[in-house]
Structure formats: C-alpha cells, structure tokens
C-alpha positions in Angstrom: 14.3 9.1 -11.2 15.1 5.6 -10.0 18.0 3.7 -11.8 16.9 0.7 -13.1 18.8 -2.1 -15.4 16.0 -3.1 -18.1 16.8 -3.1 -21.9 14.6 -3.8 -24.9 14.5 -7.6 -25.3 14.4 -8.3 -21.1 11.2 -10.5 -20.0 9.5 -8.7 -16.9 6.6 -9.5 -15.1 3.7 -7.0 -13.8 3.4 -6.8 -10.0 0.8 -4.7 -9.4 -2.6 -3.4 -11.2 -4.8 -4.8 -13.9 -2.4 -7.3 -15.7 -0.6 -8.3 -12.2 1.0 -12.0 -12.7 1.1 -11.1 -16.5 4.7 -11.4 -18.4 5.7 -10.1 -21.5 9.1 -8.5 -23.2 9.8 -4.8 -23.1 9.3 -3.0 -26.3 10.6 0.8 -25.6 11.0 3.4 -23.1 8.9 6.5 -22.1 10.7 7.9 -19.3 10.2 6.3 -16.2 7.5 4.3 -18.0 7.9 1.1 -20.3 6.1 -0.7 -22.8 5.9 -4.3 -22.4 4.2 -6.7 -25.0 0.8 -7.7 -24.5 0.3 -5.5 -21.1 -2.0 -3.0 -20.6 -3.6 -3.2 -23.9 -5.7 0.0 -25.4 -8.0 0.0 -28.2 -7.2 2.2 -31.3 -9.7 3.5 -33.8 -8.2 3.9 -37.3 -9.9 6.0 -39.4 -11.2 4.8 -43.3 -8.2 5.8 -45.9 -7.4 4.4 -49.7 -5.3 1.7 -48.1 -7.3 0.6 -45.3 -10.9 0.4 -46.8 -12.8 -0.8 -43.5 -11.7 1.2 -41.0 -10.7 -1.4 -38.0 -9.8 -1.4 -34.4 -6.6 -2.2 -33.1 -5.2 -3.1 -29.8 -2.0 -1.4 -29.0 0.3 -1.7 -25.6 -0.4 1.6 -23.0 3.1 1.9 -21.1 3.9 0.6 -17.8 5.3 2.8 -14.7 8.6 1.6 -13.6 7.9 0.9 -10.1 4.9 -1.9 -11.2 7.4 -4.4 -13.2 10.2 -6.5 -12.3 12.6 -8.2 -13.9 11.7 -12.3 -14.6 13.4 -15.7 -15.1 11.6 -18.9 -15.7 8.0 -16.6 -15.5 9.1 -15.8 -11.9 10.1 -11.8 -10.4 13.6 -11.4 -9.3 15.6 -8.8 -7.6 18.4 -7.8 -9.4 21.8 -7.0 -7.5 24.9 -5.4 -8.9 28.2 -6.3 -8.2 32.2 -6.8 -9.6 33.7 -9.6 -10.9 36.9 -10.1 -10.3 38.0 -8.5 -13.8 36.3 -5.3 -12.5 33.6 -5.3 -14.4 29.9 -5.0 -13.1 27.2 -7.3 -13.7 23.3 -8.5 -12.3 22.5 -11.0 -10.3 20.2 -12.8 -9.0 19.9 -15.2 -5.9 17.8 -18.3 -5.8 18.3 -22.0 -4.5 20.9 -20.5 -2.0 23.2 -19.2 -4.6 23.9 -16.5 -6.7 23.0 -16.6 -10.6 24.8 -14.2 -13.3 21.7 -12.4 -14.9 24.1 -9.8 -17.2 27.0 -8.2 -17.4 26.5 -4.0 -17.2 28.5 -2.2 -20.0 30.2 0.7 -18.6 28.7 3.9 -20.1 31.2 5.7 -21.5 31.5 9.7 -20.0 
C-alpha cells in the first residue's frame, strides 16, 4: 500500500473522476480510501422511526481512492516532498515560485 502523508483536517483536491477540480477537507480513513467533505456524494434512505416521523433522504460522502486526491494549498494540487531539517527532524514540502515552502513537520512514529 502506498505511503501517503494526509491527516484529518488536510484540504485535498480530486484529480480524477466525477468530482475532478473539486476540494474539500478529509473526514476519515478507509484503508487506502478517504473521505473528503462534500465529494462523491451518495444518497441515503432513512427509514420512518418515533424520532424521525417523515422518513427523509440524506446525502452522505462515498470515500475516495488514494491515488485520485492530492494534497492542496490556495485551492491548487501540490506534490509533497519529504525531507530533514537541520534539527533532524522530517517535514513536507512543497515547491512553487522557485522555492521551497514548509507544508508540515512529520512526527516520528514511535516503534
């Protein structure tokens, strides 16, 4: 499975498929799939209960493979890099303009 370097919280933008262009902020993880708000959007049917008198229809997010997101900044896809600082420690970046932006630093997982 590919190593990738998203988190819950990180704005990505869809490359490929229905909602390509799209961007939205990743909700949760399947896998190698991810869920990313407002994308690929699914009807639900709920049922009548006691609570819910109606009956309605929702729309809920359908997950995401990997390899059709990438990471965004400013509404635009970026590659992400890793590399060390000069304390050690990794982090992502980004070029653009002819330089290198810090994206994040990478917490060391501990083993």
């Amino acid at each position: 499975m590919k190593k990738n370097h998203l988190r819950k919280g990180d704005q990505v933008v869809v490359i490929t498929g229905n909602d390509r262009g799209k961007n939205g902020k990743v909700l949760g993880f399947k896998k190698d799939r991810v869920i990313v708000e407002g994308i690929n959007l699914r009807k639900k049917h709920l049922r009548r209960t006691q609570e819910n008198q109606q009956g309605q229809i929702i729309d809920i997010e359908g997950s995401v493979h990997l390899s059709n997101i990438m990471h965004a900044v400013d509404g635009k896809g970026v590659k992400l890099r890793v590399r060390e600082n000069k304390k050690g420690e990794r982090e992502l970046y980004y070029k653009g303009e002819g330089k290198d932006h810090l994206y994040r630093s990478i917490k060391a997982k501990s083993k």
